[in-house]
C-alpha positions, -999 to +999 in steps of 0.1 A: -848+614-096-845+579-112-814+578-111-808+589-073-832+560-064-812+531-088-781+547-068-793+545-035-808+512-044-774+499-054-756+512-023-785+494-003-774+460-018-743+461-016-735+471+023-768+440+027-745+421+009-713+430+031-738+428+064-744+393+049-709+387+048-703+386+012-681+410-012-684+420-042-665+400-067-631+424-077-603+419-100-584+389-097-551+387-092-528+374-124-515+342-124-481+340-110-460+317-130-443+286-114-408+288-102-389+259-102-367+256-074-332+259-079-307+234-083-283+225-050-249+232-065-227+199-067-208+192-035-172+193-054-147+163-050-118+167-026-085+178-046-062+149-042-028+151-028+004+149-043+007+115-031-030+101-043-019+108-071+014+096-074-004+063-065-034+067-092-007+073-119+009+039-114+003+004-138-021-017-121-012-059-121-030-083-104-017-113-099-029-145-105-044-162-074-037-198-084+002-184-095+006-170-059-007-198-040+015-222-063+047-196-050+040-202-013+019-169-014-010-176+015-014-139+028-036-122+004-066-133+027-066-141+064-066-175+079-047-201+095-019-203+068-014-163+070-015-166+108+023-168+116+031-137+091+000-119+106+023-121+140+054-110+124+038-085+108+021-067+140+055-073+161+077-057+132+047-027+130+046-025+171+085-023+172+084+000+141+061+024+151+079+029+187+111+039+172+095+059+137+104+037+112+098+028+082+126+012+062+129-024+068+155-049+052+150-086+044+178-109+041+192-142+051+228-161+057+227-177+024+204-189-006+177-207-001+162-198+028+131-185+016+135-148+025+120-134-010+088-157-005+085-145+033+090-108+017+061-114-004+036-131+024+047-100+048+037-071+025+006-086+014-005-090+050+009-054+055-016-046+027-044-062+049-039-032+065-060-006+051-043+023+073-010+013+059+008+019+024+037-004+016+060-006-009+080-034-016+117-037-036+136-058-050+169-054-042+188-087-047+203-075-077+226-107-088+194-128-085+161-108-084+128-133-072+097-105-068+092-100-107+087-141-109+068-146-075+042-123-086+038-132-123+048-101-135+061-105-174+070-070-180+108-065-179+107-034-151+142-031-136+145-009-104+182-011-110+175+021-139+159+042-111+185+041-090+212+045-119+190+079-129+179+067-163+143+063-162+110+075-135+102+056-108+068+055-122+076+032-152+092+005-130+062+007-106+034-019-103+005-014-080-011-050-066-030-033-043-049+000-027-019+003-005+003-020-022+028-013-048+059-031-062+094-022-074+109-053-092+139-058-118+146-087-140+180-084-158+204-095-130+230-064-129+272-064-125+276-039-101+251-044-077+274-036-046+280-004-064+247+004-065+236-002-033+256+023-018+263+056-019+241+088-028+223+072-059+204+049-037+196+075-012+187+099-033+163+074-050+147+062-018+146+102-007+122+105-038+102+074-036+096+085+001+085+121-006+061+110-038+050+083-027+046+089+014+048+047+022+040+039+058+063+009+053+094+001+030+105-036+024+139-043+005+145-081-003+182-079+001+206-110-010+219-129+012+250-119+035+275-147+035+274-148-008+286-109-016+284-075+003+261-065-011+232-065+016+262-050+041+268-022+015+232-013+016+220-017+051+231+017+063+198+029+046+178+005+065+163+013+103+160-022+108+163-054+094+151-095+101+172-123+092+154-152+078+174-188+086+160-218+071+159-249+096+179-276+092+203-257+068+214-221+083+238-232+110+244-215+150+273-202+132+260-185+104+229-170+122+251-156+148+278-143+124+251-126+102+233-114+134+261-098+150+270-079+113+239-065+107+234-053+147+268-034+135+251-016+108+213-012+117+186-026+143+180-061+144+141-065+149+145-103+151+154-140+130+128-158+117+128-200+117+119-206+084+112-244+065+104-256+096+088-289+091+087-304+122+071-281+148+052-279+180+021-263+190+040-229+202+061-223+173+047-201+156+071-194+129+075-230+113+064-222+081+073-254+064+078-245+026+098-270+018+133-277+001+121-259-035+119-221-017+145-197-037+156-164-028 
């Protein structure tokens, strides 16, 4: 009888207790141990191209400012003494991109007209150009100038590439994101030779498909000393003549004009060592008697 009472006693607290609005304590539920969240997987690097890294495997060189700006080299930054090749290079891109070119020749009626150091100051305001890869070579084989303007003391010779006997990529230097040089040294005997025929196209085939340059420049000799610039021009889509003021006659400049406008696109003739010049010239670049090339 005790025991009903203690029973019914019990049930009588507890449904107070639940009246009351309290339950009886009950087993608690185990700890749950803590799960670190998981780690984001790493966003994976886009593959490069072909061409990336054709580029990447190149020889890097920088060149020495204070070498460059001794050269006649003004272009590497903007301002009023890259101004007239800034033009020349946006009119040679603008006439360029109209027609789908890429390819263009440099050359000039005779020595000493400066057309290697106007090379130079064009491609590295090309290389302003973000958007735009260039490559540059040097293909005034009896006297090369690139390897010297730029400082560069290795003895590459482009003249091997074209001959077959070594990689593009050993006689490469890279200046540049988008900027990448092909110089010689050792001044060759057969440079006509080379400079036509399937050799050289099948060389500039290659550099073209590894290498995928929005622009081409080829420092060519001058035309009234050998044929050599004629023998090559047929693998150029256009070319500029560089005359020197004051020593490239009428004569010459329209001689040399009309021959290359029989082998490729003439894009223009730039005044160059012009010391005396007005407001509106723009292209009076005034280097003085010691330019080469």
């Amino acid at each position: 009888m005790d025991r009903i009472q203690a029973a019914i006693a019990r049930a009588r607290t507890a449904r107070e207790a639940v009246l009351a609005g309290h339950t009886a304590p009950g087993p608690q539920p185990a700890a749950q141990p803590a799960v670190s969240p998981r780690p984001a997987d790493p966003v994976p690097e886009p593959a490069k191209s072909t061409t990336d890294q054709s580029w990447d495997a190149l020889q890097w060189f920088e060149p020495d400012p204070a070498h460059l700006t001794k050269r006649r080299i003004v272009t590497r930054e903007s301002g009023p003494k890259s101004a007239p090749f800034d033009v020349l290079r946006t009119r040679a891109l603008q006439q360029m991109s109209a027609q789908g070119w890429k390819r263009l020749a440099v050359t000039s009626p005779g020595p000493g007209c400066g057309k290697s150091t106007v090379t130079m100051n064009l491609a590295f305001s090309l290389a302003r150009r973000p958007d735009i890869r260039t490559l540059v070579i040097d293909l005034d084989l009896r006297r090369p100038m690139l390897a010297n303007l730029l400082g560069i003391k290795d003895r590459h010779e482009i003249s091997s590439v074209i001959r077959g006997t070594s990689d593009a990529r050993s006689q490469i230097v890279r200046v540049a994101d988008n900027l990448v040089f092909a110089t010689t040294r050792t001044p060759v005997h057969d440079p006509a030779e080379l400079l036509q025929g399937r050799r050289i196209g099948d060389m500039l085939t290659r550099l073209e498909e590894d290498f995928a340059p929005d622009v081409i420049l080829f420092d060519l000799p001058p035309m009234m000393v050998s044929d050599d610039a004629i023998a090559f021009m047929p693998n150029a889509d256009c070319a500029l003549m560089i005359a020197a003021a004051e020593q490239s006659t009428l004569s010459q400049v329209d001689i040399c004009e009309k021959e290359l406008a029989a082998q490729t696109s003439v894009l223009g003739v730039v005044l160059n060592k012009c010391n005396h010049q007005s407001e509106g010239q723009r292209y009076g670049y005034a280097y003085g008697s010691d330019v080469d090339g």
